[in-house]
TIRO-49816 format. One record per residue (C-alpha): residue number from 0; residue in one letter; y negated, x, z. Coordinates in steps of 0.25 Angstrom, whole numbers, padded with zeros to 4 digits. Layout:
NUM,a,Y,X,Z
...
% end
This chain:
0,x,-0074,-0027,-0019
1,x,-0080,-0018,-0007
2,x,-0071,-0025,0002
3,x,-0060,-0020,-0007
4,x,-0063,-0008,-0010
5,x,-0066,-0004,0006
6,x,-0051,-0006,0007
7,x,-0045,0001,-0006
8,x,-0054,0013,0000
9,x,-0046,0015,0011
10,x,-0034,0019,0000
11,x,-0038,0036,0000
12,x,-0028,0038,-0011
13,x,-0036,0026,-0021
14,x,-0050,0033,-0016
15,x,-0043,0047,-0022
16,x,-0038,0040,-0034
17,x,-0052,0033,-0038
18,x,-0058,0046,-0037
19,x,-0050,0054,-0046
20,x,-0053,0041,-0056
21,x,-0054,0045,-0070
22,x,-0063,0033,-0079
23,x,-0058,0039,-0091
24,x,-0047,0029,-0091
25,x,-0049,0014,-0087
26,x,-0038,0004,-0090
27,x,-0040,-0011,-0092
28,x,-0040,-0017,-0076
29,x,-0054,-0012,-0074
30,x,-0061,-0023,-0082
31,x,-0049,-0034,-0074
32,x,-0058,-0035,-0062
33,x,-0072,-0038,-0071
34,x,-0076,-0048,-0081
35,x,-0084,-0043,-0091
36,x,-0085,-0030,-0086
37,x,-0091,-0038,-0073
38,x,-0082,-0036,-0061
39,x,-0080,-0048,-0055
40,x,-0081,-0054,-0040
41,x,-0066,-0053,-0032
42,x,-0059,-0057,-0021
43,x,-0055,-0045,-0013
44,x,-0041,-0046,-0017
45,x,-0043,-0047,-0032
46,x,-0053,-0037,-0032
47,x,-0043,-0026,-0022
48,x,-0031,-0031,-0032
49,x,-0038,-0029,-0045
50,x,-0046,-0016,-0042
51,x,-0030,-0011,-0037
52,x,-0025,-0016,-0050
53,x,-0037,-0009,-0060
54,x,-0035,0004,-0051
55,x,-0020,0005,-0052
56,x,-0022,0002,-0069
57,x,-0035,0010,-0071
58,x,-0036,0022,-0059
59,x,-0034,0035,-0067
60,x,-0033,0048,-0060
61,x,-0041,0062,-0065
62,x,-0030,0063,-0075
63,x,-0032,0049,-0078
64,x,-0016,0046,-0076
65,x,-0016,0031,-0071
66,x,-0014,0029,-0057
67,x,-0007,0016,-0056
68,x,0005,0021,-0049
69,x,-0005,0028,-0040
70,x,-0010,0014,-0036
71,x,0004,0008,-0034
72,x,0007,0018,-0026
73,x,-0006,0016,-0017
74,x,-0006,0000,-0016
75,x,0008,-0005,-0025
76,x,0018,-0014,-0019
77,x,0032,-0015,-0027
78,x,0039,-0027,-0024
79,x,0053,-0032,-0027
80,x,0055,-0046,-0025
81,x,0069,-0055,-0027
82,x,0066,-0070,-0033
83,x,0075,-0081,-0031
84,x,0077,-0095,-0035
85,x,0084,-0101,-0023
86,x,0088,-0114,-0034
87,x,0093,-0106,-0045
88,x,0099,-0093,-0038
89,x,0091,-0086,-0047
90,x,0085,-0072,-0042
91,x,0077,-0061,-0046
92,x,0070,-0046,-0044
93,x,0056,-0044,-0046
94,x,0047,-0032,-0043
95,x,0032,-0031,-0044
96,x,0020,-0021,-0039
97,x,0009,-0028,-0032
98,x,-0002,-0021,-0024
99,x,-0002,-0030,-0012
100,x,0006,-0041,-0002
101,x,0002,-0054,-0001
102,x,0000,-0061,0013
103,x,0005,-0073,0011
104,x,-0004,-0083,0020
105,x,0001,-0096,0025
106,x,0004,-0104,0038
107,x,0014,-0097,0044
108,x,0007,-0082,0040
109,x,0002,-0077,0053
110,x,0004,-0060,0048
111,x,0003,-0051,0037
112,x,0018,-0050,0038
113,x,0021,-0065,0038
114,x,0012,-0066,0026
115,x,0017,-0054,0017
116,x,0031,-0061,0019
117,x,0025,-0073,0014
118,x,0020,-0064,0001
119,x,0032,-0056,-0002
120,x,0041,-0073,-0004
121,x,0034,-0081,-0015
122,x,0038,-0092,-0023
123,x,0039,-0093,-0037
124,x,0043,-0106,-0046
125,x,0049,-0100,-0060
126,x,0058,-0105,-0070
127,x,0071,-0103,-0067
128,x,0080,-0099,-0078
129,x,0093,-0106,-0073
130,x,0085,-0117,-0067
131,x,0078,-0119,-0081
132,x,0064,-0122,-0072
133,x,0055,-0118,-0062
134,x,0060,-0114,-0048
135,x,0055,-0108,-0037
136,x,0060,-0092,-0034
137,x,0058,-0085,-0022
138,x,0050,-0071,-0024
139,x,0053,-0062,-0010
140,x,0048,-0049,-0012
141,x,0049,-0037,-0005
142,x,0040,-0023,-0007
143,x,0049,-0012,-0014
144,x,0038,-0001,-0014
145,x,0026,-0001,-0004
146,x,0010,0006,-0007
147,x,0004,0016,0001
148,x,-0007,0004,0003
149,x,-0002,-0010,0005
150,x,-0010,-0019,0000
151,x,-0010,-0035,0008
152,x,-0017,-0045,0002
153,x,-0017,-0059,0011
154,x,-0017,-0072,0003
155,x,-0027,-0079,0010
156,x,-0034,-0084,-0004
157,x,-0027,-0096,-0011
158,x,-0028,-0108,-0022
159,x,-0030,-0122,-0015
160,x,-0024,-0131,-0025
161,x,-0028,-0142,-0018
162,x,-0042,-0140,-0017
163,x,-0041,-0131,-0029
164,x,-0049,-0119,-0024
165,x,-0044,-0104,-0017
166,x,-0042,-0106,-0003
167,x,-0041,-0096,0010
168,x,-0032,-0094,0021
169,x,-0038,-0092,0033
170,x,-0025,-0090,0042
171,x,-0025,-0078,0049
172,x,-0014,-0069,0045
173,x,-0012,-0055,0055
174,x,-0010,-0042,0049
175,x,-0005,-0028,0054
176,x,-0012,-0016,0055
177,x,0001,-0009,0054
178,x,0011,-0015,0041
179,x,0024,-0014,0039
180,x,0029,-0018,0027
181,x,0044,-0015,0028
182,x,0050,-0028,0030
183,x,0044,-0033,0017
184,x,0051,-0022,0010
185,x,0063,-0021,0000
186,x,0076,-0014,0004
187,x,0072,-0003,-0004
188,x,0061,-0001,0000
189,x,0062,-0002,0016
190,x,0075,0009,0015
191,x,0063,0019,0009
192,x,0054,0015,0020
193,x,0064,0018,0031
194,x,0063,0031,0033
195,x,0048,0033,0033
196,x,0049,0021,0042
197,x,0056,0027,0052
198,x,0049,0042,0050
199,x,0036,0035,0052
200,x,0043,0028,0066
201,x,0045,0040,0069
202,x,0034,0046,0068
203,x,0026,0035,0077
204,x,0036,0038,0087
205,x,0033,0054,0087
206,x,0020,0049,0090
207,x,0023,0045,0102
208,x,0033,0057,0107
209,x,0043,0048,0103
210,x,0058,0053,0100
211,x,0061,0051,0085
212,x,0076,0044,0083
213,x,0079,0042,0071
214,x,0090,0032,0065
215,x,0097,0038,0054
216,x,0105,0033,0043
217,x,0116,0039,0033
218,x,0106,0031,0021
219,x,0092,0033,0030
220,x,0094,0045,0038
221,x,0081,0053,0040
222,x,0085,0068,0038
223,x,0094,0062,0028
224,x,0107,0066,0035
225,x,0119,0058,0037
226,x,0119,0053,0050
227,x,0126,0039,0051
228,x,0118,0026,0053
229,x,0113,0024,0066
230,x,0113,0038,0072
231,x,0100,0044,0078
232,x,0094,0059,0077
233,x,0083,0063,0084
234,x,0070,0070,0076
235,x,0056,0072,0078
236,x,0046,0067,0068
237,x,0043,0079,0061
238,x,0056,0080,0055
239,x,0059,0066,0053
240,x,0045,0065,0046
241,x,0050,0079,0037
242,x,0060,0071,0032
243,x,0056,0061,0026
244,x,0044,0062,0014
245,x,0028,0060,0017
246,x,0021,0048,0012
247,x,0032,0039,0012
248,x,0030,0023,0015
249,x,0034,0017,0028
250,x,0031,0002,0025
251,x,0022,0002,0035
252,x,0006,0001,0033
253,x,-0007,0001,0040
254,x,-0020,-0007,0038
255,x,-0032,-0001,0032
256,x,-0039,-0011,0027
257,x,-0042,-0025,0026
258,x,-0050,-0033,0016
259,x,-0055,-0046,0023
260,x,-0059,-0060,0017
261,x,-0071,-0070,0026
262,x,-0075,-0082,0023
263,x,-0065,-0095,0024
264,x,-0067,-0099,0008
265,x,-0059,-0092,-0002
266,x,-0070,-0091,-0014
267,x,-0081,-0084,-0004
268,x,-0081,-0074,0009
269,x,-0082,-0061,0011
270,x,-0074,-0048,0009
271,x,-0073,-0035,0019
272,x,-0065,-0024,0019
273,x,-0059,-0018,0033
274,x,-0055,-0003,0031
275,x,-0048,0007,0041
276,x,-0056,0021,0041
277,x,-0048,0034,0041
278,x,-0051,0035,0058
279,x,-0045,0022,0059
280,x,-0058,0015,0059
281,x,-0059,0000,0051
282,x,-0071,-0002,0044
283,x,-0076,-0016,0040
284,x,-0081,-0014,0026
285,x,-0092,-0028,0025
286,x,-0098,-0024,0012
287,x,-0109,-0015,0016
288,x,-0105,-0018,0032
289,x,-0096,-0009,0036
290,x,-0091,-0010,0051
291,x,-0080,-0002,0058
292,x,-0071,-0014,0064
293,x,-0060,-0011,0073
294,x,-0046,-0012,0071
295,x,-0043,-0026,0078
296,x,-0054,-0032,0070
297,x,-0045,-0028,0057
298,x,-0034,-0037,0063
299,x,-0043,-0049,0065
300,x,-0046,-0049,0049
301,x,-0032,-0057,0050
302,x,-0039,-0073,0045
303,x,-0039,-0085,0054
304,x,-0053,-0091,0053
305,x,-0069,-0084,0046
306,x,-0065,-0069,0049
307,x,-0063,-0058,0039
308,x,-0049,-0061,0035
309,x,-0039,-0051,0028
310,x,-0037,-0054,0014
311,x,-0032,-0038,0011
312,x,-0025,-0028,0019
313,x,-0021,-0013,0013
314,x,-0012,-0006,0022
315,x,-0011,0008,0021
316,x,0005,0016,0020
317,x,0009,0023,0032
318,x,0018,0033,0026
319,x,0024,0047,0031
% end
């Protein structure tokens, strides 16, 4: 629990709302993480996802209007997903809210990227209604609506039918400190990010005296003018970023914490949460031990033998 609540503190807009948190009104998810009005020992992840749950089902605000869509909008993911049965011909939409990705974790895993991949293309067996039995369907998922902080969870924890007990993956898996989640996006969605995208580029590129040329279209044209496709108009950043609206999403997100997993057995170890401060700083929050670490050791929390090893990493929005 301190390890997971050393990363959600890093969230300023949860800190507000839980301050301007009214008891008056408490709905049923508060007693899910407690048996018998007992709250029960966690692992990180269940103990982040459920204290995420309860807060978006039971965090009221002074004028103790519910604040779900407050916490949706903070961590929520929207998915769209197409589901195919490649022996019947059979395919379907589906669309779910989650609040995180999974990292898929296996032998040919080797990045985060590789491994959220993995995540969003799942199979599924069903009953398939033309077939008249189960088949196997093809889940590929793509993200329709991004959070302001993205939430990765990696699947390193597993059920050992075998042996019949859970199970760690050990393999190291690297991670970014800058993530772009573009690619894993739905059409929809990456024609909404392409304008921030390329006022944030922009942007970068002011920062070092560079010329702004923009690439304008009839259907993405920054000043919204009419220009054909391909035809370029020089600007400088202060009105190509007055032209577009403030705190809108770009796809792209930096790391500010990491909640890490020791120990090579997946019943026992140890939990520690690795925060970036406002200066740029990372803190190492050991429990009562906490040490300022600096930004290359947060890159080595990527797994591979008995080293803290990322089990959750929340990336933070950049936005413009």
């Amino acid at each position: 629990m301190n390890s997971t609540l050393q990363c959600l503190h890093s969230v300023p807009e949860l800190k507000s709302a839980l301050l301007s948190y009214s008891d008056n009104v408490r709905g049923n998810g508060v007693d899910q993480a407690s048996q018998n009005n007992v709250y029960m020992q966690q692992d990180a992840e269940e103990c982040w996802t459920q204290l995420i749950y309860t807060l978006s089902q039971t965090l009221t605000s002074e004028a103790s209007e519910p604040t779900a869509a407050q916490m949706k909008e903070l961590f929520g993911i929207d998915l769209v997903s197409r589901v195919h049965c490649a022996e019947s011909g059979e395919e379907s939409s589906e669309s779910e809210s989650v609040y995180s990705l999974k990292c898929h974790i296996s032998h040919d895993v080797n990045h985060l990227h590789e491994g959220l991949k993995h995540g969003l293309k799942t199979e599924l067996e069903k009953v398939s209604p033309s077939l008249g039995r189960t088949a196997i369907y093809t889940r590929e998922s793509r993200i329709n609506e991004l959070p302001r902080y993205l939430t990765v969870q990696f699947v390193r924890f597993f059920w050992k039918r075998e042996s019949n007990q859970k199970a760690k993956i050990l393999r190291k898996v690297d991670y970014p400190l800058e993530l772009d989640v573009y690619d894993f996006c739905s059409d929809e969605l990456k024609l909404k990010l392409q304008t921030p995208r390329q006022v944030l580029r922009d942007a970068e590129s002011a920062k070092f005296g560079l010329k702004v040329e923009v690439k304008t279209s009839r259907t993405q044209n920054i000043e919204g003018s009419s220009t054909s496709a391909g035809e370029s108009s020089s600007m400088d950043i202060d009105k190509a970023d007055s032209s577009v609206p403030k705190k809108q999403l770009t796809g792209i997100y930096d790391l500010i914490a990491v909640l890490t997993h020791k120990g090579r057995s997946a019943d026992s170890g140890h939990y520690v949460g690795w925060v970036k401060q406002d200066d740029g700083k990372w803190i190492e929050f050991d429990d009562d031990n906490p040490s300022i670490r600096k930004e290359e050791e947060i890159l080595k929390l990527s797994g591979g033998g008995d080293w803290h090893m990322a089990y959750i990493c929340l990336y933070k929005a950049r936005v413009i």
